[in-house]
BALOBA-1460 file (C-alpha; in Angstrom, 3 decimals):
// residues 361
<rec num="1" residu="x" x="48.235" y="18.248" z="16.945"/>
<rec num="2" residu="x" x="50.010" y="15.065" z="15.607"/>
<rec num="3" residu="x" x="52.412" y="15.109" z="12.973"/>
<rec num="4" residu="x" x="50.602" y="14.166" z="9.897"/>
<rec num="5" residu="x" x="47.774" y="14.014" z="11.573"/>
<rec num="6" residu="x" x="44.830" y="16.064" z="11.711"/>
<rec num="7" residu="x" x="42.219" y="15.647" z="14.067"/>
<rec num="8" residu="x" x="38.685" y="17.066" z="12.212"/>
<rec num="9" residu="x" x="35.479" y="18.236" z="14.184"/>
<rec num="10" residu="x" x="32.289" y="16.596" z="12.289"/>
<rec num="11" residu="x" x="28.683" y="17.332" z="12.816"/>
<rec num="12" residu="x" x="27.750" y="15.061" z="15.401"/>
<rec num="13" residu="x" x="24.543" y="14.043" z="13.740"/>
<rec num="14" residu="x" x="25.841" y="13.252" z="9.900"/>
<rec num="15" residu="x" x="29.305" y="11.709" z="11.476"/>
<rec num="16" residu="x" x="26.903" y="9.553" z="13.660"/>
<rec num="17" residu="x" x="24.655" y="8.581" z="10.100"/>
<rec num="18" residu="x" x="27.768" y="7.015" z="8.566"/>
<rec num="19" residu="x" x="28.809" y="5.515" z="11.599"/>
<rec num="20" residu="x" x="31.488" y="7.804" z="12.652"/>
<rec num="21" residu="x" x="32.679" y="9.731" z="15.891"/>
<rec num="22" residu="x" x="32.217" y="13.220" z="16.397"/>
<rec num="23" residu="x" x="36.392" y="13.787" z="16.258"/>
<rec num="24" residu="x" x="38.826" y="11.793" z="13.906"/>
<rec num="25" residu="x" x="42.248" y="11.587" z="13.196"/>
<rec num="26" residu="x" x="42.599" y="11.996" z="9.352"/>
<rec num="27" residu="x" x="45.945" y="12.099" z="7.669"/>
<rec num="28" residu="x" x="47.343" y="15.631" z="7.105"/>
<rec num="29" residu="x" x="47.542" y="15.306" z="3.187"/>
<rec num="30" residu="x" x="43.717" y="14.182" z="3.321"/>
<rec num="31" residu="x" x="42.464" y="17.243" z="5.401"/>
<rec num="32" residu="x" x="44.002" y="19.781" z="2.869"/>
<rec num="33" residu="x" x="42.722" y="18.052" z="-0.038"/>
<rec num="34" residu="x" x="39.562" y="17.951" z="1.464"/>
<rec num="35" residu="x" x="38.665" y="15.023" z="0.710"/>
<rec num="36" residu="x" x="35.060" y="13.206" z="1.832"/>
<rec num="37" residu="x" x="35.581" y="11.089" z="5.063"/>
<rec num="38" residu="x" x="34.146" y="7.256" z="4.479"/>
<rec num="39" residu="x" x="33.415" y="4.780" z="7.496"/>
<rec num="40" residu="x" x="35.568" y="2.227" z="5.496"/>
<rec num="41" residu="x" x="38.704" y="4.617" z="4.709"/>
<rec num="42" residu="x" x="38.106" y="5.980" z="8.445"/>
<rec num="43" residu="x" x="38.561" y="2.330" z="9.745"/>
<rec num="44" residu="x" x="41.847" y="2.471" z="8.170"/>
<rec num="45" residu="x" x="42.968" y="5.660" z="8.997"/>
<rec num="46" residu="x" x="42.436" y="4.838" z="12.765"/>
<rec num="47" residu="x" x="44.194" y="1.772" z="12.781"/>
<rec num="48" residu="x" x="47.140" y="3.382" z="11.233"/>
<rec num="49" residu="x" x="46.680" y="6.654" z="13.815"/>
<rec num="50" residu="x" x="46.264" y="3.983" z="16.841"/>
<rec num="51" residu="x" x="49.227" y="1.808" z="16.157"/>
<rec num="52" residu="x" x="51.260" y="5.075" z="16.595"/>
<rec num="53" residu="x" x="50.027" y="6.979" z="19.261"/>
<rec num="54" residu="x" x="48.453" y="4.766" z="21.348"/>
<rec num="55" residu="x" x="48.386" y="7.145" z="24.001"/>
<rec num="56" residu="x" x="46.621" y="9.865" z="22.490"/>
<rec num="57" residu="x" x="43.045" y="11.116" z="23.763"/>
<rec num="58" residu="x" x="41.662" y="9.484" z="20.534"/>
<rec num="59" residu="x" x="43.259" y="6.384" z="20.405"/>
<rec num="60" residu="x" x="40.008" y="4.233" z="22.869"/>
<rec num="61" residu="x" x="37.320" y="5.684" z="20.839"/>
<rec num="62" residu="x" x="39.666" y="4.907" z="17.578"/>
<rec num="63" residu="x" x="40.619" y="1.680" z="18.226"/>
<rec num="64" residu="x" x="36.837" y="0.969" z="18.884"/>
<rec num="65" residu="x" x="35.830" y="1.801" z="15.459"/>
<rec num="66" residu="x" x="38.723" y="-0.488" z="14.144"/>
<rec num="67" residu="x" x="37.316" y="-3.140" z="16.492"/>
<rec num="68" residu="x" x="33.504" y="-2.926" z="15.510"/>
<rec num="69" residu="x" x="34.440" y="-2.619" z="11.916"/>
<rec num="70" residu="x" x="34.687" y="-6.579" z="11.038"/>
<rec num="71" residu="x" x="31.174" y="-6.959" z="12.709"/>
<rec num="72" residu="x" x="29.540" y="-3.584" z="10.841"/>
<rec num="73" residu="x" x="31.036" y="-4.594" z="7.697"/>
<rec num="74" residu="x" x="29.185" y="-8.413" z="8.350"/>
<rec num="75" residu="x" x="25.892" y="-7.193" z="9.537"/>
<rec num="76" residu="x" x="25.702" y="-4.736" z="6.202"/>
<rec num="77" residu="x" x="26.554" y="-7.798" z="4.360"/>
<rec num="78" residu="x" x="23.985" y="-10.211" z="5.347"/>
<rec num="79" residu="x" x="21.773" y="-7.476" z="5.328"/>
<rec num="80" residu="x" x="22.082" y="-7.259" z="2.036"/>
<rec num="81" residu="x" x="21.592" y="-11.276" z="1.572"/>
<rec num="82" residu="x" x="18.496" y="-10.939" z="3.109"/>
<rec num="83" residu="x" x="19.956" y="-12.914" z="6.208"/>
<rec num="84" residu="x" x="18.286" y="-10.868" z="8.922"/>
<rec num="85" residu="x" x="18.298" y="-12.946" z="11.657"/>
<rec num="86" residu="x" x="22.444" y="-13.379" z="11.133"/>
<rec num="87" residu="x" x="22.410" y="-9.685" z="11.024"/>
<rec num="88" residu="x" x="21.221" y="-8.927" z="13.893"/>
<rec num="89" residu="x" x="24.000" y="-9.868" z="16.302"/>
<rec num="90" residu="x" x="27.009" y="-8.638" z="14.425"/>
<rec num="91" residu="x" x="25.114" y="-5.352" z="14.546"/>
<rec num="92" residu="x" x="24.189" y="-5.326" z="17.574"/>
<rec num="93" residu="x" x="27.745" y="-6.157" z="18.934"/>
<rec num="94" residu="x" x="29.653" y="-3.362" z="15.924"/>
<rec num="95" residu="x" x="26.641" y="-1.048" z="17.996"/>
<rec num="96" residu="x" x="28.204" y="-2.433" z="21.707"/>
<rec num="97" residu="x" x="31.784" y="-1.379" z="20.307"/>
<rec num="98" residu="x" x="31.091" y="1.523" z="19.329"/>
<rec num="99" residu="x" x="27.876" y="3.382" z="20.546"/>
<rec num="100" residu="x" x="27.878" y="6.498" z="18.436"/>
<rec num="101" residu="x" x="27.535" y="4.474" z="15.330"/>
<rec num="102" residu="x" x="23.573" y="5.530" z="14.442"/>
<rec num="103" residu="x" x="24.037" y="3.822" z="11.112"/>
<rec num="104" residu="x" x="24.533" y="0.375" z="12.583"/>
<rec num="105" residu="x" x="21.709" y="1.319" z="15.106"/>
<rec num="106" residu="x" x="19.457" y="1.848" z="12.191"/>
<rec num="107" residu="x" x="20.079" y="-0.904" z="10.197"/>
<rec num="108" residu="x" x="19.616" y="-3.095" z="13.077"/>
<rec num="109" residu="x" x="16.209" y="-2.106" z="13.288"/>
<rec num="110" residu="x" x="15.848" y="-2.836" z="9.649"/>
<rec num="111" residu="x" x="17.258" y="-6.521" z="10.138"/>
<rec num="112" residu="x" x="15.030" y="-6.680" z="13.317"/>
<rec num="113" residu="x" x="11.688" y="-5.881" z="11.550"/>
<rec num="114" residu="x" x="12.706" y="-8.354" z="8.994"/>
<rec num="115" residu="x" x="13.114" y="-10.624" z="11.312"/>
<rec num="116" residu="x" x="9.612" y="-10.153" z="12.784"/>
<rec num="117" residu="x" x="10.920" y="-8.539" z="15.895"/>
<rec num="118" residu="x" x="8.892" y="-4.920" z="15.425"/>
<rec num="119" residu="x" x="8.855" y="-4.399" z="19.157"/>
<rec num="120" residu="x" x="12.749" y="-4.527" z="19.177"/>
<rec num="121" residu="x" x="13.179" y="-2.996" z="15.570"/>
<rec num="122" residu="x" x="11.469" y="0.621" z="17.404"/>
<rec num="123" residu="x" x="13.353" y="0.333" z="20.493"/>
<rec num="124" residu="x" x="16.795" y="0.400" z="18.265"/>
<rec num="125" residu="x" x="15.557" y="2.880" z="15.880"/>
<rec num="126" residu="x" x="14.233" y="5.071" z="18.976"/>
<rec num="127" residu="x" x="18.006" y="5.062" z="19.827"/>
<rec num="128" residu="x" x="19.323" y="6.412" z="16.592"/>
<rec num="129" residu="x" x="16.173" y="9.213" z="16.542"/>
<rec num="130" residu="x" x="18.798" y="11.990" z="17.533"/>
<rec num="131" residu="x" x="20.825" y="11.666" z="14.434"/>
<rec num="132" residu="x" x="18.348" y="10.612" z="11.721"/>
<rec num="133" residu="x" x="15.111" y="12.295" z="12.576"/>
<rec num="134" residu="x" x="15.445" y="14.711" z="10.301"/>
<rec num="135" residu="x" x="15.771" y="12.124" z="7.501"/>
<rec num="136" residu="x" x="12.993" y="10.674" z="5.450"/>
<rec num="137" residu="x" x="14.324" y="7.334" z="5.526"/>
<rec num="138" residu="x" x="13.958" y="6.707" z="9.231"/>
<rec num="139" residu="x" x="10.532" y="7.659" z="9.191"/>
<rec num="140" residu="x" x="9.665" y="5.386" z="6.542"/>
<rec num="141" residu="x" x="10.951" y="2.713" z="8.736"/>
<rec num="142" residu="x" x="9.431" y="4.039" z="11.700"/>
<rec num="143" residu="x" x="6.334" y="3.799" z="9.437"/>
<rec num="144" residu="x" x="6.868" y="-0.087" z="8.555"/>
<rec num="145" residu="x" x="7.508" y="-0.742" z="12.088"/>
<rec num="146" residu="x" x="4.072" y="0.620" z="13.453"/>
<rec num="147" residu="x" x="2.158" y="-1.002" z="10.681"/>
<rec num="148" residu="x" x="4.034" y="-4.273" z="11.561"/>
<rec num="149" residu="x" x="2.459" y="-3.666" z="15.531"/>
<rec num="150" residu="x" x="-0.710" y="-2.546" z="14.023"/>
<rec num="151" residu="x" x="-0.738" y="1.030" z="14.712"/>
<rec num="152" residu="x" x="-2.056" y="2.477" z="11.817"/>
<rec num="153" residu="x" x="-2.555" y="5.889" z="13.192"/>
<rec num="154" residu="x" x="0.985" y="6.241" z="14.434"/>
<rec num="155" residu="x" x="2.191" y="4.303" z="10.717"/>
<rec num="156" residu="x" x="0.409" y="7.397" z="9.127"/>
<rec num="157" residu="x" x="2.043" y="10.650" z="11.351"/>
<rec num="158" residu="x" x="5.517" y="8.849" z="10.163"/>
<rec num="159" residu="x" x="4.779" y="8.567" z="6.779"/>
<rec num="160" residu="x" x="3.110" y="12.160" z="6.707"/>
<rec num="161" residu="x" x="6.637" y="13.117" z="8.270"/>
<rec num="162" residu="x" x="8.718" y="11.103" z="6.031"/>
<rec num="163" residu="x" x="6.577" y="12.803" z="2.960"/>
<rec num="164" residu="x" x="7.065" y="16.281" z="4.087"/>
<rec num="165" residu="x" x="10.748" y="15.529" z="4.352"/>
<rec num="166" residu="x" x="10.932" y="14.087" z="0.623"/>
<rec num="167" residu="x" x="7.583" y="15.663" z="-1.231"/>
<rec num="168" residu="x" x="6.312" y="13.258" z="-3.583"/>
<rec num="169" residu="x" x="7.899" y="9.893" z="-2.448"/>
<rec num="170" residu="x" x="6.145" y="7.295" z="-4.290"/>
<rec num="171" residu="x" x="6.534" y="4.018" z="-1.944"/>
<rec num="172" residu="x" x="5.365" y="6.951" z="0.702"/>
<rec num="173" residu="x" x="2.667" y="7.907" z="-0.911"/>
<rec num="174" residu="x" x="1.203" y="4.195" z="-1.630"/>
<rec num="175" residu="x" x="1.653" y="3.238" z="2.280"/>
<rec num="176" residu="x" x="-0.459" y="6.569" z="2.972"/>
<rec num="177" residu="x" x="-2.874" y="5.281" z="0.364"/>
<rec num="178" residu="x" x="-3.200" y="1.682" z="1.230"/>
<rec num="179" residu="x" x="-3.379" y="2.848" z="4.818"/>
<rec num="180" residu="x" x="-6.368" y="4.870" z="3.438"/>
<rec num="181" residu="x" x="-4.819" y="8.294" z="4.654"/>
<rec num="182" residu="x" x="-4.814" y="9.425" z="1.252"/>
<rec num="183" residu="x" x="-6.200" y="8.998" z="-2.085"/>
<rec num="184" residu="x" x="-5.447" y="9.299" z="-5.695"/>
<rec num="185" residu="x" x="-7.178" y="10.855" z="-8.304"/>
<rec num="186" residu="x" x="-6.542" y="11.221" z="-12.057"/>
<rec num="187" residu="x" x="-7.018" y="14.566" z="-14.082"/>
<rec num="188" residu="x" x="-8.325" y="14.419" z="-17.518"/>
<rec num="189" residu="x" x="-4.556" y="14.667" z="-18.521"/>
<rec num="190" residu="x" x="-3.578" y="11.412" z="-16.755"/>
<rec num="191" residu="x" x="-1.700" y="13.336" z="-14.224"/>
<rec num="192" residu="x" x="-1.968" y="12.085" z="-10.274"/>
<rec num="193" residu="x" x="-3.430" y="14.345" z="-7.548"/>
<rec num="194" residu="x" x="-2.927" y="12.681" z="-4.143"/>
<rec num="195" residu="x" x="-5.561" y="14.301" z="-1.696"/>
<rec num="196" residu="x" x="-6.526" y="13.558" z="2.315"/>
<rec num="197" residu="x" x="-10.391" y="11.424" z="2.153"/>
<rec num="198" residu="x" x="-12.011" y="15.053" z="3.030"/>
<rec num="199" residu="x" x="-10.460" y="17.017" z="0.572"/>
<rec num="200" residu="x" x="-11.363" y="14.090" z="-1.754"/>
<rec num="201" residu="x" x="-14.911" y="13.877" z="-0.989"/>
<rec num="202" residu="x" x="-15.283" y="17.858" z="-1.470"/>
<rec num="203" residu="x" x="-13.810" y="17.815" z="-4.956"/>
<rec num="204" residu="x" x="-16.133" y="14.609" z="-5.793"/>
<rec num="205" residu="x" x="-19.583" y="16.378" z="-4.491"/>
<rec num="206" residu="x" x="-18.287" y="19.349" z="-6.300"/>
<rec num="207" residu="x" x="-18.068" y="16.850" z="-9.661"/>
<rec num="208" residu="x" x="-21.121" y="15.477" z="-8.834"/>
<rec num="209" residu="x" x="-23.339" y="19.081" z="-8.488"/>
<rec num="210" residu="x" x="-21.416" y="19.608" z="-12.209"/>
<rec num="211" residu="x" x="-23.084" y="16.529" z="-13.436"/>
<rec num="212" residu="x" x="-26.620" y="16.855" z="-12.213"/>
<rec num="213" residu="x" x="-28.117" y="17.686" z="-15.529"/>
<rec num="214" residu="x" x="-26.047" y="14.795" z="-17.181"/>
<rec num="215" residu="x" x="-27.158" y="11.317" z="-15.711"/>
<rec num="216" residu="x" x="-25.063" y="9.255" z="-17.812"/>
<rec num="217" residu="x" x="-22.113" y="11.495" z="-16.794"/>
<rec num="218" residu="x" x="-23.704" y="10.933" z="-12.667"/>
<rec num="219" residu="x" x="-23.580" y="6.980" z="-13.450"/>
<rec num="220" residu="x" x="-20.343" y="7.250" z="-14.956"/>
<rec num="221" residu="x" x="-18.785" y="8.724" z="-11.796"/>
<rec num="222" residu="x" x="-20.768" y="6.883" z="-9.491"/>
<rec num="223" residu="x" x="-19.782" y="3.174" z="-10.943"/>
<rec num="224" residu="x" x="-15.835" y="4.781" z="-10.884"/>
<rec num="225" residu="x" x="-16.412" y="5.832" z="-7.151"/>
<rec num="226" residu="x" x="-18.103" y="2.639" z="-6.143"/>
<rec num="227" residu="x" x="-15.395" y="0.658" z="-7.776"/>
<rec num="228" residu="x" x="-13.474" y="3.142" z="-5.650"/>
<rec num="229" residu="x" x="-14.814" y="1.926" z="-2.849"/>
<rec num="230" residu="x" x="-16.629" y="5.249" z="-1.705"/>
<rec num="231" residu="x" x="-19.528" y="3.645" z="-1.195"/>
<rec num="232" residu="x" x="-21.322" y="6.970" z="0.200"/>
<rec num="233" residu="x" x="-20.456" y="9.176" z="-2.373"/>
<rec num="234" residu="x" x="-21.300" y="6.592" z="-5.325"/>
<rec num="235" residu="x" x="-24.765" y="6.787" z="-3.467"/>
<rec num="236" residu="x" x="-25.142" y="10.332" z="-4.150"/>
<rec num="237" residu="x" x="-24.493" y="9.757" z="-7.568"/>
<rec num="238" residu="x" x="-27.400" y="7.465" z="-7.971"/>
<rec num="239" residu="x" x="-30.080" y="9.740" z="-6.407"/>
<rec num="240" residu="x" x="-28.979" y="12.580" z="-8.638"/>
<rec num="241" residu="x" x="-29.071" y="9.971" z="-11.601"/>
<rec num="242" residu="x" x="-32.633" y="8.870" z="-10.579"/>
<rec num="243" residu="x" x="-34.070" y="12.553" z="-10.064"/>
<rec num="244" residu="x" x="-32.914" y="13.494" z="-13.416"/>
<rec num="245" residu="x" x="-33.970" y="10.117" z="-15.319"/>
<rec num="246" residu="x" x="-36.096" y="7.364" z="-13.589"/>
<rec num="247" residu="x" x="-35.727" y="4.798" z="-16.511"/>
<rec num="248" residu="x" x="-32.091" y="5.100" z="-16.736"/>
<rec num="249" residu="x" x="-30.937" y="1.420" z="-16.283"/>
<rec num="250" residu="x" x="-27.362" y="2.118" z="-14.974"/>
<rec num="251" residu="x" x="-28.997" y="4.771" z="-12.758"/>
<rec num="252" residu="x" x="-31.061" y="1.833" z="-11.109"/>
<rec num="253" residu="x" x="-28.220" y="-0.768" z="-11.346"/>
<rec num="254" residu="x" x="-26.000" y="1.789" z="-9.069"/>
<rec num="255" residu="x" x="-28.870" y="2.992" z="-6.814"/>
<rec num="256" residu="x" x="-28.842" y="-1.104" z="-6.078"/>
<rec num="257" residu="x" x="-25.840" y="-1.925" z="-5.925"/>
<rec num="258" residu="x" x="-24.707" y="1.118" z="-2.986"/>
<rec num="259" residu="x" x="-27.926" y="0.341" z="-1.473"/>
<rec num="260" residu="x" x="-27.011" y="-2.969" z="-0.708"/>
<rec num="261" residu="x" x="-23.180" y="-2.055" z="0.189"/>
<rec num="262" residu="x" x="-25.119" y="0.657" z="2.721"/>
<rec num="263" residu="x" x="-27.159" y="-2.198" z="4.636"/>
<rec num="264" residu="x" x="-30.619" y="-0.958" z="2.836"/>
<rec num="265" residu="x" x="-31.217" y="-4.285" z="1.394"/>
<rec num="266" residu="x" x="-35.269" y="-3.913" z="0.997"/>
<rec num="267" residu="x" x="-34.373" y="-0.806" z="-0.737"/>
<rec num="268" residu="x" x="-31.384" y="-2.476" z="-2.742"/>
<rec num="269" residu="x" x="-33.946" y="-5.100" z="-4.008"/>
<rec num="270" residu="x" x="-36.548" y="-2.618" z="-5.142"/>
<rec num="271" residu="x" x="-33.648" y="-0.783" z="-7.202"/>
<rec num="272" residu="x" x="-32.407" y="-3.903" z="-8.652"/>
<rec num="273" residu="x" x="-35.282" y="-5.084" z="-9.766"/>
<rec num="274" residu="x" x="-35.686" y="-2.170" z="-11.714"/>
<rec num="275" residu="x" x="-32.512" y="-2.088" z="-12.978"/>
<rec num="276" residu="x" x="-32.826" y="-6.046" z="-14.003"/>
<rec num="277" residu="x" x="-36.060" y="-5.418" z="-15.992"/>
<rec num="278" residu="x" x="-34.734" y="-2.124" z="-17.690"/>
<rec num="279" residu="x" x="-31.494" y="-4.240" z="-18.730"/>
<rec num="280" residu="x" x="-31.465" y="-7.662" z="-18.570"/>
<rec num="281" residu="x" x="-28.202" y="-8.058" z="-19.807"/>
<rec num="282" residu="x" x="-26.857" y="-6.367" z="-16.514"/>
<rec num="283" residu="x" x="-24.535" y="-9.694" z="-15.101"/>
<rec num="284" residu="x" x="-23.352" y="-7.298" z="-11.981"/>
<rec num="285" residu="x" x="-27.202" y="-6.705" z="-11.153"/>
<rec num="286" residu="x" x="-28.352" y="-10.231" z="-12.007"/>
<rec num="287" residu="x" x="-25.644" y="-11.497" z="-9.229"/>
<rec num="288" residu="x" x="-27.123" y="-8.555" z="-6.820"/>
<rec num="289" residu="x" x="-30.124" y="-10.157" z="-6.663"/>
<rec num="290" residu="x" x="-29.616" y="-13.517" z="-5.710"/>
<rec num="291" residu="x" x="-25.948" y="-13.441" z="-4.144"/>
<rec num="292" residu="x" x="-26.382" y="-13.357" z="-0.091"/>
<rec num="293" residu="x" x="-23.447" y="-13.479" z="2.527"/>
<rec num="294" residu="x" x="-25.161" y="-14.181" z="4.998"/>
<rec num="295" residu="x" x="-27.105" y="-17.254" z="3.157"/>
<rec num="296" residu="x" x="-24.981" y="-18.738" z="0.629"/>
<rec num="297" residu="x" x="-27.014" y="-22.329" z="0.675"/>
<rec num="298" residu="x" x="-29.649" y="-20.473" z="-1.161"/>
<rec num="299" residu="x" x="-28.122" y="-18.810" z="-3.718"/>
<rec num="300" residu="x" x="-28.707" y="-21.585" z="-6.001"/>
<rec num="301" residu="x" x="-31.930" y="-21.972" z="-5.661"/>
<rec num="302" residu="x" x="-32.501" y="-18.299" z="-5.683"/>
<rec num="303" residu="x" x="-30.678" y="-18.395" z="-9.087"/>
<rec num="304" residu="x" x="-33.603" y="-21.009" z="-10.578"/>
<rec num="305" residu="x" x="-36.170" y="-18.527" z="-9.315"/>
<rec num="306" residu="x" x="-34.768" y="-15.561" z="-10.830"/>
<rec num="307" residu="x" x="-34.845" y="-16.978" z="-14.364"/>
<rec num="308" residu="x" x="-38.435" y="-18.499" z="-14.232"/>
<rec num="309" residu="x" x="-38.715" y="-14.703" z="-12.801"/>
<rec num="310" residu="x" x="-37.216" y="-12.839" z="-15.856"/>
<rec num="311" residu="x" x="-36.847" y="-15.824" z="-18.461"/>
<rec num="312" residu="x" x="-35.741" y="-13.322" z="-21.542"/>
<rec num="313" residu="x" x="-32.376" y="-12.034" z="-18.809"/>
<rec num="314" residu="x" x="-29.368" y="-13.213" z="-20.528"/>
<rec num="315" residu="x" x="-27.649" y="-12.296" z="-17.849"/>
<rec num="316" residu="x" x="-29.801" y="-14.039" z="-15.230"/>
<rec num="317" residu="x" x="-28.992" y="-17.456" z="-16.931"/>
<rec num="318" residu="x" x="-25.022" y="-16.780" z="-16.925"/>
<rec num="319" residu="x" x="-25.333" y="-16.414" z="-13.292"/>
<rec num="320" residu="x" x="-27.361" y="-19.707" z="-12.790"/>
<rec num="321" residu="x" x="-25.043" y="-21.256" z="-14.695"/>
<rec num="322" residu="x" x="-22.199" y="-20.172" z="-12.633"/>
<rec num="323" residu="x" x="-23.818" y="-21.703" z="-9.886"/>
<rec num="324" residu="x" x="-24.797" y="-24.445" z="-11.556"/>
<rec num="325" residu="x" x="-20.983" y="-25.019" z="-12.085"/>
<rec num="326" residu="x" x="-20.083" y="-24.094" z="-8.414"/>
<rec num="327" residu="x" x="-21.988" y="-26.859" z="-7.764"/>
<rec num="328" residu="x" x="-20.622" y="-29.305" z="-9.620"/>
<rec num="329" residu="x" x="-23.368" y="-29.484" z="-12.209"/>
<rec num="330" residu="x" x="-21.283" y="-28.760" z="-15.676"/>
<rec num="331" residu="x" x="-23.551" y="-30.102" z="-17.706"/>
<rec num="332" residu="x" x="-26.485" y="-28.184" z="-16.128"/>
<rec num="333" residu="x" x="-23.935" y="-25.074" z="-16.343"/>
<rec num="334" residu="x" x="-23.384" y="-25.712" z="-19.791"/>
<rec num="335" residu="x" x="-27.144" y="-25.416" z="-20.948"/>
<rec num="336" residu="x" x="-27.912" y="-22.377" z="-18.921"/>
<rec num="337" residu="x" x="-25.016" y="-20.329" z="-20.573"/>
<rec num="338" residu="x" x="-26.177" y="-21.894" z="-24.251"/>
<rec num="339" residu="x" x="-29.440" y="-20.301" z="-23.705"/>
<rec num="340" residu="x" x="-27.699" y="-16.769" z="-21.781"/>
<rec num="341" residu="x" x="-25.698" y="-16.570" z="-25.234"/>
<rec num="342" residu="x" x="-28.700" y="-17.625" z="-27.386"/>
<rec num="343" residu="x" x="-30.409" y="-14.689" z="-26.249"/>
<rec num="344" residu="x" x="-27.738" y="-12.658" z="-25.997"/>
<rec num="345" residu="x" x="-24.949" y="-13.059" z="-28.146"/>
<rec num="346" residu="x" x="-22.948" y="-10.424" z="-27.072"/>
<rec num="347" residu="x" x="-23.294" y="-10.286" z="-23.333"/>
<rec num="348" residu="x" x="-20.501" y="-8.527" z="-21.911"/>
<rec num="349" residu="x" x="-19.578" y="-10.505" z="-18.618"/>
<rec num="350" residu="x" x="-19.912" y="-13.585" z="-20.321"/>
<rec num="351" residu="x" x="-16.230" y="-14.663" z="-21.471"/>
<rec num="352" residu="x" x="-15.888" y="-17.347" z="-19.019"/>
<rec num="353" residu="x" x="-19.536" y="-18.644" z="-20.656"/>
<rec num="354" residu="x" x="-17.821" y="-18.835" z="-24.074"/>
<rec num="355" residu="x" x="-14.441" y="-20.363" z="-23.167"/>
<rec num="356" residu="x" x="-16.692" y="-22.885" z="-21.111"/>
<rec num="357" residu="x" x="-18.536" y="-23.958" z="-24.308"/>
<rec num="358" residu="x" x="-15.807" y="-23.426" z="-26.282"/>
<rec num="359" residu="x" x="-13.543" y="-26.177" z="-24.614"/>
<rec num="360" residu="x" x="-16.471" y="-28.582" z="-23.151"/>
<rec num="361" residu="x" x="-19.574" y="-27.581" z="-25.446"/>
């Protein structure tokens, strides 16, 4: 013991998070306050402890921290100013001073990641694992990192971690999402449910068996799911649709449309062609049947045969004339969305048609 001194044990682990040693000198008055202990006010209790007692068993590790500070104060800074690259040597030499400073560890893996050095950025963080792995934040990073290296399977176990270790994180939740780990679904409240894809596709065949006497209801979901992205279960909806009502236009239109996402493109035609002479005001279907990836040199012409094919579909003529405009044939365009609007005035689909003739008609 040192006379107004107090030297105070901390937990290893949450000294090491705010960049402090396991054992500090604090000034007496402070300890029996109990007041909290803050890297900054720490710096400047050690100097002060250091310049008088130099010799005590403290004083290396002390005068460390009063060393590194400078350089951990710097690298914080330009962290800040998004100056990662700067950061990442005054970090890296506060972490050199002073080795039991996780926090500086950490953010150096921030700064590295920023800097496009992911490889690096997990080798620091690796090294501050012991004090912050029970903290959500460093598995959100550890998270970024592996998506950075492309390891989407290893971004998802830290996310799942960092989730269970703050329940309902939002950024958390939208990395598990987007890395397609989980989905969202809305109740008929507007509240959020965030479930894993299987749990997901057993509530949506369960919705879909509670539809199958209501085909408007099955095309409803289906067009939401395929919209979705669920290509499969959007599919299901359609054959339910179908066996319920076989002249349901939007049952066709959907039966066509997941068809051709599925590869089943004789199929997809058949369906589409059904669903284009039910409802020829469909623009979605009308593009189905004469957009091709893998032959986009004859999706013009395609376009002229579909029109002398169903000459009454308004919504066959909007997509010639899109064409027609791709192609650098406005005037052409022009005429073919005229005669889309003439025969059907309100085509949904059509706005860009009616600002076109609005400004150039």
């Amino acid at each position: 013991m040192v006379a107004d001194w107090v030297v105070v044990e901390l937990e290893p682990a949450g000294a090491a998070r705010s960049g402090l040693p396991a054992r500090l000198a604090v000034p007496r008055e402070v300890a029996e306050r109990g007041d909290p202990i803050e890297r900054v006010r720490a710096a400047e209790w050690a100097r002060a402890f250091v310049a008088g007692h130099a010799d005590h068993e403290l004083a290396a590790t002390l005068l460390a921290m009063t060393t590194a500070e400078p350089y951990r104060r710097l690298g914080e800074r330009l962290l800040r100013e998004e100056r990662f690259e700067e950061a990442v040597p005054a970090l890296a030499r506060a972490i050199e001073l002073t080795p039991f400073d996780a926090a500086s560890r950490f953010n150096l893996a921030v700064a590295l990641r920023r800097a496009d050095e992911p490889e690096l950025a997990l080798t620091a963080l690796d090294e501050a694992e012991w004090a912050y792995a029970g903290e959500s934040a460093y598995h959100v990073l550890r998270g970024r990192i592996w998506e950075a290296l492309d390891e989407q399977t290893r971004a998802v176990l830290a996310y799942e971690r960092a989730l269970e270790l703050a329940p309902g994180d939002g950024f958390v939740l939208e990395r598990l999402e987007h890395l397609g780990a989980l989905l969202r679904i809305e109740g008929p409240d507007g509240e959020v449910f965030w479930l894993t894809p299987g749990d997901f596709e057993r509530v949506m065949r369960h919705e879909l068996a509670s539809a199958s006497n209501d085909p408007d209801q099955l095309v409803a979901l289906g067009d939401r799911l395929l919209g979705g992205g669920h290509v499969a279960l959007a599919a299901s909806a359609a054959e339910l649709a179908l066996a319920g009502s076989d002249d349901l236009p939007g049952a066709w239109a959907l039966a066509g449309l997941t068809r051709a996402a599925l590869g089943r493109e004789l199929q997809a035609r058949e369906a589409l062609g059904r669903a284009a002479a039910l409802d020829p005001s469909n623009v979605a279907v009308a593009r189905a049947l004469v957009q091709r990836d893998d032959d986009p040199e004859g999706d013009l012409p395609r376009a002229h045969a579909e029109v002398q094919r169903r000459p009454a579909s308004a919504a066959a003529w909007i997509v010639l004339g899109d064409y027609l405009a791709a192609a650098a044939q406005p005037r052409e365009a022009l005429g073919a969305y005229a005669h889309a609007l003439d025969l059907d005035p309100a085509l949904s689909g059509a706005e860009h048609a009616r600002e076109a003739l609005r400004v150039l008609g």
